[in-house]
N, C-alpha and C positions, 0 to 999 in steps of 0.2 A: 600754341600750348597754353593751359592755364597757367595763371599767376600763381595758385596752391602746388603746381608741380614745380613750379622753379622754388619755389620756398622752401619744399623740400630738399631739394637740391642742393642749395647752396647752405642749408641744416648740415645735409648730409656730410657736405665740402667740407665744413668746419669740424663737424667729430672727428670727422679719421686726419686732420690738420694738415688740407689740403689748401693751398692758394690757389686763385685764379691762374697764376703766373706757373704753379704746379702743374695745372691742366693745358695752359699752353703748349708749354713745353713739351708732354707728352702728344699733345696733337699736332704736333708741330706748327703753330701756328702763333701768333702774336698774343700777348696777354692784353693789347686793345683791345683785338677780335672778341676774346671771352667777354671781357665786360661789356662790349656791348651787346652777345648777347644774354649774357645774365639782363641787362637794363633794359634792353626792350623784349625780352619774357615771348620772344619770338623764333622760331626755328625749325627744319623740317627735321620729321621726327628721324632720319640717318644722322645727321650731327648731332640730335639728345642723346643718340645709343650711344655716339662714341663718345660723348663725354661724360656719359654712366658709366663704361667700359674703363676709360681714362681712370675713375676714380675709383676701379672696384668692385662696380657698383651694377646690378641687371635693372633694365627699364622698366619689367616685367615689375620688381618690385617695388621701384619707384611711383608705379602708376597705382598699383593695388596698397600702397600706403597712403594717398589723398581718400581711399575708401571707394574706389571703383572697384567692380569684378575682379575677385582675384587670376591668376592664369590658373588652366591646371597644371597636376603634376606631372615632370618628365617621366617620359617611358623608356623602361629600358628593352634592350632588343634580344630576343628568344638566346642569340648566344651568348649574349653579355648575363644573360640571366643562368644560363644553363652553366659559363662560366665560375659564375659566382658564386651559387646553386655546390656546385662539385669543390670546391677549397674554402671554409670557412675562414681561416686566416685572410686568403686573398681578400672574401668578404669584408672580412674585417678592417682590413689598412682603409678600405675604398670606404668604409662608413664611417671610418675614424678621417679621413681627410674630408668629408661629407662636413662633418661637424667642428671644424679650421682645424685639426690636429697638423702641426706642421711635419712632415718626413724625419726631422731630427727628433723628434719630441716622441714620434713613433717607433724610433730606433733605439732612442735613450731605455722609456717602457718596456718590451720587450726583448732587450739587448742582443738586438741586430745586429752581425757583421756590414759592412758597407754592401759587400757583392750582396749580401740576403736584401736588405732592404732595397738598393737599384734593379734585383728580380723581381721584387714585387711591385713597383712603380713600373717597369718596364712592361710588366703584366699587364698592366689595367691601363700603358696605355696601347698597349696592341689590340687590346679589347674597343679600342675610343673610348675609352672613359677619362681618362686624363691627358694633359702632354704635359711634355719633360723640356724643360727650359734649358741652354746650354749651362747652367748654374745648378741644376739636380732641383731648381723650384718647379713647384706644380699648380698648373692649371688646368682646373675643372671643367670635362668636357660636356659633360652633366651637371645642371645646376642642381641643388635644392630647390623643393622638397621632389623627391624621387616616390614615385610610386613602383613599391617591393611585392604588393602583391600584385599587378597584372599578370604575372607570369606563375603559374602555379610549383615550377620547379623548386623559390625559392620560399614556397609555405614554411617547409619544414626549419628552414634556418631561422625564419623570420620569427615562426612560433617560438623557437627555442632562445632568443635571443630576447622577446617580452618575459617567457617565462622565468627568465634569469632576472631579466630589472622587476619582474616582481616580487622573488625573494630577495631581493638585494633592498628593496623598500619594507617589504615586511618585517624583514631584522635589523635595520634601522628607523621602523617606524616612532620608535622615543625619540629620537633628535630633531634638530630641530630641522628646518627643510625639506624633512618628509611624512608626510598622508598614506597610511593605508585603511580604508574602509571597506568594509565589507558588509551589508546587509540582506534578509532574507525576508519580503512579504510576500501578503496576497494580495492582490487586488486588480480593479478593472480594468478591458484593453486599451479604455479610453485614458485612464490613468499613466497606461505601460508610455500608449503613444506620445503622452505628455513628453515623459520623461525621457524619450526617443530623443523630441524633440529639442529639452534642454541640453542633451550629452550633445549632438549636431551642433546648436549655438554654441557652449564651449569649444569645442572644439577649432570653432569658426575665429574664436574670440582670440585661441590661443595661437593661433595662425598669424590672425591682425596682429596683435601685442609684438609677435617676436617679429615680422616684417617689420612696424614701426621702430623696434628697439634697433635693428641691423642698419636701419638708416640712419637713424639720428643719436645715436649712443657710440662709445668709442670704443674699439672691440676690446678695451683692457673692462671694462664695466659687463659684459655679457658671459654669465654662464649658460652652460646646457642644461635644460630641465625637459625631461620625458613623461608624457602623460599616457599609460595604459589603459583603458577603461572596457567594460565586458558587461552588458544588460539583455536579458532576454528569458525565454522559460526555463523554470530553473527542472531539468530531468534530474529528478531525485534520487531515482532510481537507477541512476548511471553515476550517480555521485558517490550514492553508498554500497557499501556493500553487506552482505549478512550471508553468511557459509555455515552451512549444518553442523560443520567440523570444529567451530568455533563455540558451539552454545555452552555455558559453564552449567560447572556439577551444581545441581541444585544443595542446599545444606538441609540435612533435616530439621525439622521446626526441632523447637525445643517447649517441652509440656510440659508445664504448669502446674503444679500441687492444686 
């Protein structure tokens, strides 16, 4: 294994205030063993998952923070979609635990009774998408980042769901931590494709920054931040509208001496 992945590693180890002797423990094994091999930066990659796992932590995005290919995103499966699809609530706890909301924090919010909230955990995890710890903690049976649209069942939730964070930025657009732009030109495809290609690298960008932030930052320093964005021909003509029923009373001129 490279020497930029254990570095990361042992970054990682120390934000979330992880000891060597931490990850023993949990691997059951010696906190010799670990240091040595932290020291010689050597190990086959089944012992790096579990002591990614030990710490929290997926290989997947340990690997795609030294700036290799990132993985793609998890799929979910026709019932877990068609699931999720059919109870927006249900949706909801699973995208709110997606984004670290802890079960208590999500019962505090909505003020769940206990049986409502262990109904909706118990949901998602009959669906596999979670399991339930003999302690009510939850583990993600589904990583992030999840890909929502593969399945077309859950368009419509997913549409409504941007649509909402985008008035919710547009009437906060004075404060400060939030952008909303909105512009309308003309110009060439060659231009469009530019700009294609800048929203892609963004995108790209925003993906690396928050893998790098999740590994080596401590999750008291991480908020969530959401980027919508929408480029393409603008049909004008499906934008506006103009009804015959609408035209106003003309005023008669007024003449002049």
């Amino acid at each position: 294994m490279s020497k930029e992945l254990f570095t990361r590693l042992k970054t990682a180890l120390k934000a979330r205030g992880l000891t060597y002797a931490d990850i023993a423990e949990r691997l059951d094994v010696s906190e010799i063993t670990v240091k040595r091999l932290f020291a010689e930066q050597d190990c086959k990659l089944s012992r790096l998952n579990a002591i990614c796992r030990a710490a929290g932590l997926q290989l997947h995005e340990l690997v795609e923070a030294t700036g290799q290919n990132p993985a793609p995103p998890n799929q979910l499966s026709g019932e877990q979609s068609r699931a999720l699809s059919a109870n927006r609530s249900l949706l909801s706890v699973f995208l709110l635990l997606l984004n670290r909301y802890e079960p208590a924090r999500i019962q505090a919010i909505y003020q769940l009774t206990d049986q409502t909230m262990y109904q909706y955990l118990r949901s998602l995890e009959q669906l596999q998408l979670i399991q339930l710890t003999d302690n009510r903690d939850v583990k993600l049976l589904i990583e992030p980042p999840v890909d929502f649209l593969a399945d077309k069942s859950l368009d419509q939730e997913i549409r409504k769901i941007n649509a909402d964070f985008l008035n919710w930025v547009f009437n906060h657009r004075q404060r400060t931590g939030y952008q909303f732009e909105s512009v309308t030109r003309h110009m060439s495809r060659a231009s469009a494709e530019e700009i294609h290609r800048d929203i892609s690298e963004l995108n790209d960008k925003i993906k690396h920054l928050a893998r790098r932030d999740h590994l080596l930052m401590p999750e008291t320093e991480l908020t969530g931040y959401k980027l919508s964005c929408a480029f393409g021909l603008t049909p004008f003509d499906q934008l506006f509208s103009v009804r015959a029923q609408d035209v106003p009373e003309l005023v008669p001129s007024v003449q002049h001496p």
